[in-house]
ROSE-4610 file (N, C-alpha, C; in Angstrom, 1 decimal, always signed):
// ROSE-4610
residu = [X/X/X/X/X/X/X/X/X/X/X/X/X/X/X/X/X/X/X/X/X/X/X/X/X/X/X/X/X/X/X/X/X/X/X/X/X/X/X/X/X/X/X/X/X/X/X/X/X/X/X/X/X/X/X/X/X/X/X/X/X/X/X/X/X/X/X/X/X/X/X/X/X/X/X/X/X/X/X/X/X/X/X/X/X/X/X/X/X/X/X/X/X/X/X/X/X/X/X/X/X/X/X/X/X/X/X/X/X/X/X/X/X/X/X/X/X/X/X/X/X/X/X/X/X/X/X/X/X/X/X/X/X/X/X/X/X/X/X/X/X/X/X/X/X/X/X/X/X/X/X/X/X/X/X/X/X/X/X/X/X/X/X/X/X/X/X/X/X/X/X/X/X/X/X/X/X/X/X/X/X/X/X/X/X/X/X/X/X/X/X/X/X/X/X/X/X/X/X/X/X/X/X/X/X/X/X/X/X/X/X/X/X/X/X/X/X/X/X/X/X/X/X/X/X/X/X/X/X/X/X/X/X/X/X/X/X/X/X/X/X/X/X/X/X/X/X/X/X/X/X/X/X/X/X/X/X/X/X/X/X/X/X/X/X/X/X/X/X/X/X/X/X/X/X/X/X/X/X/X/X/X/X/X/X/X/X/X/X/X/X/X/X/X/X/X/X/X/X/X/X/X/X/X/X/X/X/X/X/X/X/X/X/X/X/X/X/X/X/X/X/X/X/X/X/X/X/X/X/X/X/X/X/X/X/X/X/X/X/X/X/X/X/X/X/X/X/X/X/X/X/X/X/X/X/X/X/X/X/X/X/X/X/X/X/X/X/X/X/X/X/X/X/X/X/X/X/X/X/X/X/X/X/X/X/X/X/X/X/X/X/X/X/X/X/X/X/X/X/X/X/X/X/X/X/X/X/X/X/X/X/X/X/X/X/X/X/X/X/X/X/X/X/X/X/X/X/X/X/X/X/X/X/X/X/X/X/X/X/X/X/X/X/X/X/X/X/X/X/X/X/X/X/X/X/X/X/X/X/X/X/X/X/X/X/X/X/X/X/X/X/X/X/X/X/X/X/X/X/X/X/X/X/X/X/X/X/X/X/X/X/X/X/X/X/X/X/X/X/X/X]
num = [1/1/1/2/2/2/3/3/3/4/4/4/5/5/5/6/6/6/7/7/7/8/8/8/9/9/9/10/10/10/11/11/11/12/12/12/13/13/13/14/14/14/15/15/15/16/16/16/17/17/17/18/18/18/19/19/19/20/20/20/21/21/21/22/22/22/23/23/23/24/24/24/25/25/25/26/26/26/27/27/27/28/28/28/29/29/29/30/30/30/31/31/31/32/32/32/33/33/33/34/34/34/35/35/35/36/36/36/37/37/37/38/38/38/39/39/39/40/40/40/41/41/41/42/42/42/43/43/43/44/44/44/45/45/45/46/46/46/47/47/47/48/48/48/49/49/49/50/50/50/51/51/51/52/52/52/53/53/53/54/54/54/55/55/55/56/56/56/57/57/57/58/58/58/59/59/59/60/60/60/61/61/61/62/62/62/63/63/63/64/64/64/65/65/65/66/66/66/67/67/67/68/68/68/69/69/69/70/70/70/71/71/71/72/72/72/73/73/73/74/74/74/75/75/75/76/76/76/77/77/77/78/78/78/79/79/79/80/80/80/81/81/81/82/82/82/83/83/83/84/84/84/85/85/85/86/86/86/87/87/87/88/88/88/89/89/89/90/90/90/91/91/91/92/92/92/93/93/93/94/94/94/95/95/95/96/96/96/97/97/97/98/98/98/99/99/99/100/100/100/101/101/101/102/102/102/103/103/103/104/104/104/105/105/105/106/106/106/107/107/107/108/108/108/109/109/109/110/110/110/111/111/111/112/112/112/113/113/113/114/114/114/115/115/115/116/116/116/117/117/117/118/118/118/119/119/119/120/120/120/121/121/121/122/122/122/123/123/123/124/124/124/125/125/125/126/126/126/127/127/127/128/128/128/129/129/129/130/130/130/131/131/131/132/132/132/133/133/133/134/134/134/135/135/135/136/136/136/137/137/137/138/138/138/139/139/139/140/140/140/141/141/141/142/142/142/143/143/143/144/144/144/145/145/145/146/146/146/147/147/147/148/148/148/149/149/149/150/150/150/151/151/151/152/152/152/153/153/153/154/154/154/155/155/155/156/156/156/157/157/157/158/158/158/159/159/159/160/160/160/161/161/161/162/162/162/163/163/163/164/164/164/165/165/165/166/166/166/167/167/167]
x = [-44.6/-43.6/-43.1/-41.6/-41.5/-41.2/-41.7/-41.5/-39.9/-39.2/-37.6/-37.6/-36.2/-35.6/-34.1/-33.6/-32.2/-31.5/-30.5/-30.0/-28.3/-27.3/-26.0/-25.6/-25.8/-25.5/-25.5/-26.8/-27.2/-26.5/-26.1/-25.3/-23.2/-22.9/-22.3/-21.9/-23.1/-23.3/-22.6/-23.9/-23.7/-22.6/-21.3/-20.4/-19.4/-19.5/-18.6/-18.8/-20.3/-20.5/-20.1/-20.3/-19.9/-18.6/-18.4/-16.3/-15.8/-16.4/-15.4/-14.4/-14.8/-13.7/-14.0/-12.9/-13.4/-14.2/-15.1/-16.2/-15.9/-15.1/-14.1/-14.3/-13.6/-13.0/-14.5/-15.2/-16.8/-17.2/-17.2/-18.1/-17.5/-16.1/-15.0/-15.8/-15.8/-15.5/-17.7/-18.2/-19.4/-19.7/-19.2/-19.1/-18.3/-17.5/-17.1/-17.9/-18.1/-19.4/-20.1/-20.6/-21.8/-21.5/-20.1/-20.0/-19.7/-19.5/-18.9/-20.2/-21.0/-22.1/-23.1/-22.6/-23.2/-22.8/-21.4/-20.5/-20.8/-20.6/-21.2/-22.3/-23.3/-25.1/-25.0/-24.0/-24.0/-23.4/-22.3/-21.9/-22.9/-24.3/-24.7/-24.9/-23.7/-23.5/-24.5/-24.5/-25.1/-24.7/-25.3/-24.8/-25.2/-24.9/-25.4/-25.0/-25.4/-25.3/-26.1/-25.0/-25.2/-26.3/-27.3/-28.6/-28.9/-29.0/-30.0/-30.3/-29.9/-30.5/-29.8/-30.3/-29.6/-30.1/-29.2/-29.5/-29.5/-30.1/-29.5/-30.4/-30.2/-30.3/-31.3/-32.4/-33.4/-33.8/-34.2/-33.7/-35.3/-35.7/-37.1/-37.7/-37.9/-38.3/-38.7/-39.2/-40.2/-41.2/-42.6/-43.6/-44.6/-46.3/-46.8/-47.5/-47.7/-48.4/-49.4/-50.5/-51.3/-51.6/-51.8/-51.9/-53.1/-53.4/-54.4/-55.6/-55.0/-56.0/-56.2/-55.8/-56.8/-56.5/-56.0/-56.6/-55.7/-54.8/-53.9/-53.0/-52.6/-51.4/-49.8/-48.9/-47.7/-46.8/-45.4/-44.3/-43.4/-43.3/-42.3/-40.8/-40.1/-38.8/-38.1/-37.2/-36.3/-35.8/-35.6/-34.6/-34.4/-33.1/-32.8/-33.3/-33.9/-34.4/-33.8/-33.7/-32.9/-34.0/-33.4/-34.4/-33.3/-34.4/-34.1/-35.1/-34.2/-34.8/-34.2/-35.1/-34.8/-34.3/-33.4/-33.3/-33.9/-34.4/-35.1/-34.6/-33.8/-33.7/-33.8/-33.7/-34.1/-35.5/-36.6/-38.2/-38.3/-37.6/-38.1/-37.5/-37.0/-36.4/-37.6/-38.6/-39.1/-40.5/-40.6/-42.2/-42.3/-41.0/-40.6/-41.1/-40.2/-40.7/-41.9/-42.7/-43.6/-44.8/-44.8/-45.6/-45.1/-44.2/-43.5/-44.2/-44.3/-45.2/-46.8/-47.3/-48.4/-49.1/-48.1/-48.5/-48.1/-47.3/-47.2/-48.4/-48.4/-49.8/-51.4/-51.4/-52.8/-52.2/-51.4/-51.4/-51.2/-51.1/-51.3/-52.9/-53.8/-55.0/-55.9/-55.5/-56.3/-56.1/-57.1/-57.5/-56.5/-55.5/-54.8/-55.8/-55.7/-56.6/-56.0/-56.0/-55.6/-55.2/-56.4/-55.6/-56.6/-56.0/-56.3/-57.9/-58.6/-59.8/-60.6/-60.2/-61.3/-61.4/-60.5/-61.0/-61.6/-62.2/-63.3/-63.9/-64.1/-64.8/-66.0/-66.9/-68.7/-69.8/-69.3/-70.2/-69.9/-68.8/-68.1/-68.3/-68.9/-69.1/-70.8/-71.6/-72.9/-73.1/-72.4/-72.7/-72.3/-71.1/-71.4/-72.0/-72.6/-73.7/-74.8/-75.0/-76.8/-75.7/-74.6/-74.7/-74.5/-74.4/-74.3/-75.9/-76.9/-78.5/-78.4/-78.3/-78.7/-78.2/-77.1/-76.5/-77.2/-77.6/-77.7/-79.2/-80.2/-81.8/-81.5/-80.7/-80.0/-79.5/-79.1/-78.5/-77.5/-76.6/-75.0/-74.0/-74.4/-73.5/-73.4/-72.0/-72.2/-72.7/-72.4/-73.2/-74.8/-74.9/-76.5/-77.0/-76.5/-76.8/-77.6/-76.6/-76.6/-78.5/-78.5/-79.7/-80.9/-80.7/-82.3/-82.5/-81.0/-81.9/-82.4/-82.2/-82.1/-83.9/-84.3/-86.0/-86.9/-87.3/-88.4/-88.7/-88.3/-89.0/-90.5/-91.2/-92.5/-92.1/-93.3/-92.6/-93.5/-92.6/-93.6/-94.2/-95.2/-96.5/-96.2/-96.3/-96.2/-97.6/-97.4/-98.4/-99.3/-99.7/-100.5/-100.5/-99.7/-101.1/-101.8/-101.1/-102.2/-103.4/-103.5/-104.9/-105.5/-105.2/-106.2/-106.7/-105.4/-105.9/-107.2/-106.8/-107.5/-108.8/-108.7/-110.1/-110.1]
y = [-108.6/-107.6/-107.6/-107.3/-107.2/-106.1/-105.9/-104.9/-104.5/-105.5/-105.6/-104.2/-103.4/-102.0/-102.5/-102.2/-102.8/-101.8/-102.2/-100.8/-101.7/-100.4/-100.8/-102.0/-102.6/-103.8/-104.8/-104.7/-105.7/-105.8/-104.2/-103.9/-104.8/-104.6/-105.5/-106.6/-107.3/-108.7/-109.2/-108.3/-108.2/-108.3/-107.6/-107.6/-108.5/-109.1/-110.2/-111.2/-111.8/-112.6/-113.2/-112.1/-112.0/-111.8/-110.7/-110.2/-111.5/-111.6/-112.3/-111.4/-110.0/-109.2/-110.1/-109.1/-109.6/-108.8/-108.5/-107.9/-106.5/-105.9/-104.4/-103.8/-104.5/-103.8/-103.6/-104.9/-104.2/-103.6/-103.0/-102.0/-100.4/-100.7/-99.7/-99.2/-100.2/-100.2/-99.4/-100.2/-99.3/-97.7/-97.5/-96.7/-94.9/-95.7/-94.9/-94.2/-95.3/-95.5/-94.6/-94.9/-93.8/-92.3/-92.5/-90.5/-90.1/-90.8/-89.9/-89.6/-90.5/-90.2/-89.1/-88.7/-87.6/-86.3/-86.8/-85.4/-84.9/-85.8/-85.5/-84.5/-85.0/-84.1/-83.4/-83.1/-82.2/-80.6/-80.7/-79.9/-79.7/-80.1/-80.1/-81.0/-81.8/-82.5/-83.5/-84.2/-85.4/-86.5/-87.8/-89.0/-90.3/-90.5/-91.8/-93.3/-93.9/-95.5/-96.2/-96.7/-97.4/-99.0/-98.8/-100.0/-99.7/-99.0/-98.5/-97.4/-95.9/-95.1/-93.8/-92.6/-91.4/-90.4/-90.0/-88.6/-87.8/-86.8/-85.3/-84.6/-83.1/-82.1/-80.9/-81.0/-80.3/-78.8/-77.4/-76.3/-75.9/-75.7/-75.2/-73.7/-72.9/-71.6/-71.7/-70.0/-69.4/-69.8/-70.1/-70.0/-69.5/-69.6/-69.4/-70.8/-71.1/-72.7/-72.2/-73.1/-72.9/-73.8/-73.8/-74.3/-75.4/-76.4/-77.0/-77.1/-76.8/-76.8/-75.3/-74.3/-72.9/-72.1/-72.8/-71.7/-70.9/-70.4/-69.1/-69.4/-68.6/-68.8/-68.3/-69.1/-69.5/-69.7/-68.2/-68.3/-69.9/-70.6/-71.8/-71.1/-71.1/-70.8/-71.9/-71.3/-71.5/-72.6/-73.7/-74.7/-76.3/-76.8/-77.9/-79.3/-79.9/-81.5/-82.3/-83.1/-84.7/-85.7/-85.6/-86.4/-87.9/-88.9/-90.0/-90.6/-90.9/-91.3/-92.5/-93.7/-95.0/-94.9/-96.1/-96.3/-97.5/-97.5/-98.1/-99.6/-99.9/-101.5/-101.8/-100.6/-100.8/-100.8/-100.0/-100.0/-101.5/-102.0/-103.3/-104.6/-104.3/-105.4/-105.1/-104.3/-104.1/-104.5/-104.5/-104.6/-106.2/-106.6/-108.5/-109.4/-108.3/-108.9/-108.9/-107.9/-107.8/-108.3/-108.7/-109.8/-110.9/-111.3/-112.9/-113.4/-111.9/-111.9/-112.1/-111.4/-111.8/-112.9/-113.4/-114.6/-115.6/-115.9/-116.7/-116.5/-115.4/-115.5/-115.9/-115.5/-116.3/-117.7/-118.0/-119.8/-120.4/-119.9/-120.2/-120.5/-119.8/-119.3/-120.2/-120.9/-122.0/-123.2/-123.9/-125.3/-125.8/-127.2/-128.0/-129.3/-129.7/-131.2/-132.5/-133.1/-134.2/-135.4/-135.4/-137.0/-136.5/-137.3/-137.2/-137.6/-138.6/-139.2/-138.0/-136.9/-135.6/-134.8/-134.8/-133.8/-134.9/-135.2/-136.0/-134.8/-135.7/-134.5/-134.8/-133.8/-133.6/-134.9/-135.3/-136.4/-138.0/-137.8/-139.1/-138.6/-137.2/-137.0/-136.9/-136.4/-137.1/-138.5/-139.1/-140.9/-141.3/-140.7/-141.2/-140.9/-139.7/-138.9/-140.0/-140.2/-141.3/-142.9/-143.1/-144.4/-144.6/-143.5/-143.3/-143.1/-142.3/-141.9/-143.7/-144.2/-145.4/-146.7/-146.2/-147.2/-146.5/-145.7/-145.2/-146.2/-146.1/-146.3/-148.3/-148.7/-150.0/-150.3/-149.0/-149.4/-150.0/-149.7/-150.5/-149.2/-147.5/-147.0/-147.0/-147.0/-146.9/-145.8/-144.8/-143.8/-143.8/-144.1/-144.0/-145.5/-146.3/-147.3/-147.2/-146.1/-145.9/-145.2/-144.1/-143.6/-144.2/-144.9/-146.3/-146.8/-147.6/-148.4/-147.8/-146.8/-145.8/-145.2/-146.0/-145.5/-146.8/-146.1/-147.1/-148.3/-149.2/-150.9/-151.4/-151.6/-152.1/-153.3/-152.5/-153.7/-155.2/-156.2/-157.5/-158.2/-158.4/-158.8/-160.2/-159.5/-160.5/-161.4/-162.3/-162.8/-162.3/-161.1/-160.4/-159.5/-158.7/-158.0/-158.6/-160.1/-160.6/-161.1/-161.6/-161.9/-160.7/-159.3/-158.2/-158.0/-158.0/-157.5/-158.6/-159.8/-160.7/-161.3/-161.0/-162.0/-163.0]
z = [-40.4/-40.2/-38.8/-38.8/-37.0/-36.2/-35.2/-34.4/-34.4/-34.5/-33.5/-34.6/-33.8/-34.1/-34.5/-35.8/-35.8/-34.9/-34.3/-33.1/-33.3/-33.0/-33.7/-33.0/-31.7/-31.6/-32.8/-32.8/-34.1/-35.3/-35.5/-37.2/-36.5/-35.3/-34.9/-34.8/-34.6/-34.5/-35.7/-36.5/-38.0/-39.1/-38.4/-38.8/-38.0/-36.7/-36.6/-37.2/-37.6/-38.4/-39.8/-40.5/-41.9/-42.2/-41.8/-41.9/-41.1/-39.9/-39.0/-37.8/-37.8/-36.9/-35.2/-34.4/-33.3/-33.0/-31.9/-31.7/-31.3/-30.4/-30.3/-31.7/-32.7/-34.1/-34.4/-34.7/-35.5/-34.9/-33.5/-33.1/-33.3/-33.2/-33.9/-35.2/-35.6/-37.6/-37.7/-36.8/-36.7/-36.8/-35.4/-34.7/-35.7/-36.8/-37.1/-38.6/-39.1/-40.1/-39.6/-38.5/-38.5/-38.3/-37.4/-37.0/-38.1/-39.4/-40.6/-41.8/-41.2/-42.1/-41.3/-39.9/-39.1/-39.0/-39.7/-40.2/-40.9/-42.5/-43.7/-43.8/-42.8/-43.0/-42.0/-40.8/-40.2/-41.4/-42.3/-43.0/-44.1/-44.5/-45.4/-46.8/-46.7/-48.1/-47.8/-48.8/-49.5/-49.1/-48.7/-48.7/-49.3/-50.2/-51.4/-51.0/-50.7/-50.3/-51.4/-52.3/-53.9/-53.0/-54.2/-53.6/-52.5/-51.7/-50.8/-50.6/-50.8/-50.7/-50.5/-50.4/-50.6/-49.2/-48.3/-47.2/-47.8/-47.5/-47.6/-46.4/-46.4/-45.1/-46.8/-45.8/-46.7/-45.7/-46.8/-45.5/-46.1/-44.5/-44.9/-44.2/-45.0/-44.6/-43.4/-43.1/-41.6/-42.2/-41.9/-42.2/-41.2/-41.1/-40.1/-39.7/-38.8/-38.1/-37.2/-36.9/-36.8/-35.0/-33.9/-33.0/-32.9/-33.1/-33.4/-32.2/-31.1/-30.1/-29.6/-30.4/-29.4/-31.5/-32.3/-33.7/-33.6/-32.6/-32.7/-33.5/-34.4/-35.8/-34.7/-34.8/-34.8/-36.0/-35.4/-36.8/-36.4/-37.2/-37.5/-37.8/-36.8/-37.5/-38.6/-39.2/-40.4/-39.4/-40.3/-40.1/-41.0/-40.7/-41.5/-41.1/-41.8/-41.4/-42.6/-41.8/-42.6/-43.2/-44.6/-45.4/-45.8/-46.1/-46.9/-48.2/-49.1/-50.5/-50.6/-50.7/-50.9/-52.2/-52.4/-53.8/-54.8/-56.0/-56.8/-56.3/-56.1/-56.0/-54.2/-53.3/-52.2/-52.1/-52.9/-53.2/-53.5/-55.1/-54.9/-54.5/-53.1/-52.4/-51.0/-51.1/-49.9/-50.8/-51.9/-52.3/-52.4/-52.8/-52.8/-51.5/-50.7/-49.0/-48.6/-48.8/-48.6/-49.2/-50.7/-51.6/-50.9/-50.7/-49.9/-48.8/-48.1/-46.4/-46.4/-47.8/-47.8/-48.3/-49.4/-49.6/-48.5/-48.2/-46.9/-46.0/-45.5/-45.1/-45.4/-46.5/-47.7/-47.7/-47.7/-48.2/-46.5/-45.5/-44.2/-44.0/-44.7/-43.9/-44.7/-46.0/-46.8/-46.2/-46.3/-45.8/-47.0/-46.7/-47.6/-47.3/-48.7/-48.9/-47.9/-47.4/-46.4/-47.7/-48.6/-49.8/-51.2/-51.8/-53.0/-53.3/-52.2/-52.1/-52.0/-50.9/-50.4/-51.9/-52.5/-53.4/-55.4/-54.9/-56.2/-57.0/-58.3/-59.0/-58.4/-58.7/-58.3/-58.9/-59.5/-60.2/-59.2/-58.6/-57.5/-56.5/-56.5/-54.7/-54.6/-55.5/-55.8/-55.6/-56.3/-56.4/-55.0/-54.2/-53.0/-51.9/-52.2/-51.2/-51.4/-52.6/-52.7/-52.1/-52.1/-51.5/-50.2/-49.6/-47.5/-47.2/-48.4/-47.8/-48.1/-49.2/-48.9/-47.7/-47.7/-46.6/-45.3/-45.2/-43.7/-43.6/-45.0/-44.8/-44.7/-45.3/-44.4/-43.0/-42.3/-41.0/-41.3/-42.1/-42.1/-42.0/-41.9/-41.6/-40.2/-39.7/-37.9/-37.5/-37.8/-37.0/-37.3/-38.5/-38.5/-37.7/-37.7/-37.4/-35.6/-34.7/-33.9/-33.6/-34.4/-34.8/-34.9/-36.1/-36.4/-35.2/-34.4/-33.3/-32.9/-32.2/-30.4/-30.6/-31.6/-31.8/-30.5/-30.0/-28.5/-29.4/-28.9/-29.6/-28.6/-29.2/-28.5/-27.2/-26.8/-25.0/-25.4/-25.1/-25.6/-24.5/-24.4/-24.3/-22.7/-22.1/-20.9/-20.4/-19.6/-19.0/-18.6/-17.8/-16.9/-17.7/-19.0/-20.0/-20.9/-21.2/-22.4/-21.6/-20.5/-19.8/-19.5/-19.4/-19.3/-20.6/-21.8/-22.9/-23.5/-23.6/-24.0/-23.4/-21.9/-21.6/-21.2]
């Protein structure tokens, strides 16, 4: 998901791109877009945007509130807040993105096979497990090979220890 904030430049850009205006006019053509949809819900009415979603201005009584840090009850005055209700095909154009995003991410985080050799069935990868233990107890794999020698070879027998050893 991304941080970035769409902010009207963007919805600009946006619109020189696609329409093609010069950039003045889309920010005009913006600009005006939005004060009428700030009109609209400033007067109360409703505003429907077909495939995406519906405003309206929701009026909510006095009530009493409660101060969370000293317990003392607090009246909430009366007033209007601005609501939004996505629409059915904006829900599932966001549940799509979001299965998209996660799968992409699960198929990022799996190991892919390198060839067709690594992935053997179990009975070919048995048979070649016993023929490396065997190749290794030959000294013809190189790494093991490395191993077998690197064991101390007996020191051979010079002049001056076989006359001590011997007599």
């Amino acid at each position: 998901m991304s941080d970035k904030t769409l902010t009207r430049a963007d919805l600009v850009e946006a619109v020189v791109l696609s329409v093609g205006l010069p950039r003045h006019e889309a920010a005009e053509l913006v600009e005006t877009v939005l004060q009428e949809l700030s009109a609209t819900l400033a007067r109360g009415e409703q505003v429907k945007l077909s495939s995406f979603g519906s405003f309206g201005i929701r009026e909510k009584r006095q009530r009493i509130g409660r101060n969370p840090k000293t317990g003392k009850e607090v009246p909430i005055t009366p007033r209007r807040v601005l609501v939004f209700r996505a629409s059915n095909i904006m829900k599932k154009r966001i549940d799509e993105t979001i299965k998209a995003d996660r799968a992409k991410a699960n198929g990022a985080n799996k190991p892919k096979p390198k060839s067709k050799a690594v992935s053997k069935p179990k009975t070919a990868t048995k048979a070649a497990s016993k023929t490396k233990t065997a190749s290794k107890a030959n000294g013809k794999a190189k790494s093991s090979a490395k191993k077998t020698t690197s064991r101390a070879k007996p020191k051979k027998k010079t002049a001056s220890s076989a006359k001590s050893s011997g007599k």
